[in-house]
C-alpha positions as a Markdown table, in Angstrom:
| # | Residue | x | y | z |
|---|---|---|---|---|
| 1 | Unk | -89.2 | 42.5 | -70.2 |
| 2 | Unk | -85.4 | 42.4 | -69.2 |
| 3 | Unk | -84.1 | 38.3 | -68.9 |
| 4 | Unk | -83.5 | 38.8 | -65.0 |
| 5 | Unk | -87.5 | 40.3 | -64.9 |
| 6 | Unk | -88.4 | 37.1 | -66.8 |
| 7 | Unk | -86.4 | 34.8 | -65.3 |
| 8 | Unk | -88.1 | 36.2 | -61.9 |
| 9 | Unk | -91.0 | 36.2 | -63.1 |
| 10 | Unk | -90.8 | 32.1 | -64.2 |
| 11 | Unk | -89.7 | 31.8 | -60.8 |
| 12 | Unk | -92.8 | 33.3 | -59.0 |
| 13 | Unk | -94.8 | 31.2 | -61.5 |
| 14 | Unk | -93.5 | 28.1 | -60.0 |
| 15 | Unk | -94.2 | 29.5 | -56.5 |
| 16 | Unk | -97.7 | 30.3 | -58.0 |
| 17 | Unk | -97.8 | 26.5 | -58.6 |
| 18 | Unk | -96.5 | 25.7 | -55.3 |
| 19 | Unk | -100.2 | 27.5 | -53.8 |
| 20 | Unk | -102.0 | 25.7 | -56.5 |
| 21 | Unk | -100.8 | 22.2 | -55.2 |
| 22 | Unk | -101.1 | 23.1 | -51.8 |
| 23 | Unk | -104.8 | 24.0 | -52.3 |
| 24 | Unk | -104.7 | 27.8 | -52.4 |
| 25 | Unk | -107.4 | 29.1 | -54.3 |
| 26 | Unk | -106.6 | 33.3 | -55.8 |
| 27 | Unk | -105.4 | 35.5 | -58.7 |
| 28 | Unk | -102.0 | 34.9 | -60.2 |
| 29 | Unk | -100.1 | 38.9 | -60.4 |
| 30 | Unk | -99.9 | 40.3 | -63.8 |
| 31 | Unk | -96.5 | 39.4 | -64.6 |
| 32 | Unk | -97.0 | 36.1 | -63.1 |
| 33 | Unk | -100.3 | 35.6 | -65.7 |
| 34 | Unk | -97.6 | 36.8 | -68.6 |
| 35 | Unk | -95.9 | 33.8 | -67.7 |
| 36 | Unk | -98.7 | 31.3 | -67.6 |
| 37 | Unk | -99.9 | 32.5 | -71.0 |
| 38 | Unk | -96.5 | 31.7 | -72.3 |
| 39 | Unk | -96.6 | 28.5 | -70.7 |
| 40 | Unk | -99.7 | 27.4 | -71.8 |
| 41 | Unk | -98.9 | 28.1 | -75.2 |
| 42 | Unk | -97.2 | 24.6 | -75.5 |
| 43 | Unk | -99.9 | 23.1 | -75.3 |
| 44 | Unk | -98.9 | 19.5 | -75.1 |
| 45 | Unk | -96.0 | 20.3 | -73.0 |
| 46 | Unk | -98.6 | 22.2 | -70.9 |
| 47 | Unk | -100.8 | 19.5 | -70.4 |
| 48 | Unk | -98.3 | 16.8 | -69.6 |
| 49 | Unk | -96.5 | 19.1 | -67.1 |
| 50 | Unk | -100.3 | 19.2 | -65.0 |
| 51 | Unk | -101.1 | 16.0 | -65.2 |
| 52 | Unk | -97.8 | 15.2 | -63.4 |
| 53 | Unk | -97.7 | 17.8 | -60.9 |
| 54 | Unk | -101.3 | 18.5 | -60.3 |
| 55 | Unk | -103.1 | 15.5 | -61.6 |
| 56 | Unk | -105.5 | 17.2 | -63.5 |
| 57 | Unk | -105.4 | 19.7 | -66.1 |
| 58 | Unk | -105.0 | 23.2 | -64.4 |
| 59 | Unk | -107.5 | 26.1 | -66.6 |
| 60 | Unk | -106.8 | 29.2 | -66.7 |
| 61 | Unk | -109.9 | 31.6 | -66.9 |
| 62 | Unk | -109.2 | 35.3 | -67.9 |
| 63 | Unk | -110.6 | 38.2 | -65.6 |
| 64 | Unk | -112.4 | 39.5 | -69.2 |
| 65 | Unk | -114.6 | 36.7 | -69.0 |
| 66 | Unk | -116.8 | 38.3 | -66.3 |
| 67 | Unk | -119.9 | 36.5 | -65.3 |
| 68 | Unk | -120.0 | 33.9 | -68.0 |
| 69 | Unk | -118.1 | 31.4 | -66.2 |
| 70 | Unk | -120.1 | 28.5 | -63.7 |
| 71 | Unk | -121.4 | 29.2 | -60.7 |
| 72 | Unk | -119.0 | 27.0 | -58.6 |
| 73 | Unk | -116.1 | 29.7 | -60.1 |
| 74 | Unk | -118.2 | 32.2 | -59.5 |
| 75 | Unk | -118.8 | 31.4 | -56.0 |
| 76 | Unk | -115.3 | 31.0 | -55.8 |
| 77 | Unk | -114.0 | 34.4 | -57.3 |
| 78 | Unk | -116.8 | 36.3 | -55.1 |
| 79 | Unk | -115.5 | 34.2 | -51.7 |
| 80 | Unk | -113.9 | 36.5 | -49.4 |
| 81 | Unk | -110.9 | 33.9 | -49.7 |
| 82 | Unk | -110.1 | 34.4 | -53.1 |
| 83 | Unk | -109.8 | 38.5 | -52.2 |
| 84 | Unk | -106.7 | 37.5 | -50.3 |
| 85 | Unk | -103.8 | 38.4 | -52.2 |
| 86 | Unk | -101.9 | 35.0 | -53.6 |
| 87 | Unk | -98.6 | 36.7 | -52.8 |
| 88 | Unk | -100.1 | 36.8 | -49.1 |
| 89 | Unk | -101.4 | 33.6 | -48.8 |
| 90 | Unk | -97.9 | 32.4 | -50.5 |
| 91 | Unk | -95.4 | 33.9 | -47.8 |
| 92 | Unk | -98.6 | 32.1 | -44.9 |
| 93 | Unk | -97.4 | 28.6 | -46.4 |
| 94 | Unk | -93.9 | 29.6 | -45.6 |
| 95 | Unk | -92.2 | 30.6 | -49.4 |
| 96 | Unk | -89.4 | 32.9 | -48.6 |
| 97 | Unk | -87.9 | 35.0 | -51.3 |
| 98 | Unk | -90.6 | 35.8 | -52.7 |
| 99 | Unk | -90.2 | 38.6 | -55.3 |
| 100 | Unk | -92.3 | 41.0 | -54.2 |
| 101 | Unk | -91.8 | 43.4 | -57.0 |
| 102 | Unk | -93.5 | 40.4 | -59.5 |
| 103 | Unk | -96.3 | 40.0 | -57.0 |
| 104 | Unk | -97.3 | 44.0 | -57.0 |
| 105 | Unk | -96.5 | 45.0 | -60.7 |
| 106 | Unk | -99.2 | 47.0 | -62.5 |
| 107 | Unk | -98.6 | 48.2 | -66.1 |
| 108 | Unk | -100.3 | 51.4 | -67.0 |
| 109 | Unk | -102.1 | 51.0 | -70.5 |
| 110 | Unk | -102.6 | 54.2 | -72.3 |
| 111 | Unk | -103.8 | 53.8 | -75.5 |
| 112 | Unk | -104.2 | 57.5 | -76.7 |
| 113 | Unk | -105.4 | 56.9 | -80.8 |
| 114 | Unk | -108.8 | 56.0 | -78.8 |
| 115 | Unk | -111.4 | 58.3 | -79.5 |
| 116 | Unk | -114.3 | 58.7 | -77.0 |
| 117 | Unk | -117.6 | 59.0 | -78.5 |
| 118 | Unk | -118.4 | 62.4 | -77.7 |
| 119 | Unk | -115.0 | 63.2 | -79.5 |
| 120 | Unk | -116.3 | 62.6 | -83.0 |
């Protein structure tokens, strides 16, 4: 990642945070996520930054963890609410400038040393 596609990309994280405190419920984008790991890697620095914007201590659950999370996050993640786009619900609450580009981002994983089964 190039420093203007992570310094865009910290950027959308703190509009990401802006939904959060203003009760949005949905998905970070990929690049966004990137930058949540990152900041959740300082852990202490992590939780102190929550506890003062939020007021509670904001989890992160990976999409990998499919159903083995609660059923109030389940309910949540199945809600035709949460299928709204975050980038959508962000430009509703009125965040202009959004990068739209950070919002939409896919990367393509091919991993091609991966033998199927009926290869071998």
């Amino acid at each position: 990642m190039s420093d203007t596609d992570a310094l865009n990309t910290i950027i959308e994280l703190e509009n990401y945070y802006t939904g959060v405190k203003n009760d949005l419920i949905g998905e970070p984008s990929e690049m966004v996520d990137k930058a949540w790991h990152a900041h959740i890697l300082n852990t202490p620095m992590y939780f102190n930054f929550c506890e003062s914007n939020f007021g509670y201590y904001l989890h992160h659950i990976p999409y990998w963890t499919g159903g083995s999370e609660d059923q109030q996050t389940q309910a949540i993640v199945s809600s035709l609410e949460f299928q709204i786009p975050m980038y959508t619900k962000l430009k509703n609450l009125g965040l202009q400038h959004l990068n739209e580009t950070v919002w939409t981002y896919k990367s393509i994983e091919l991993n091609y040393n991966i033998k199927k089964k009926d290869d071998l």
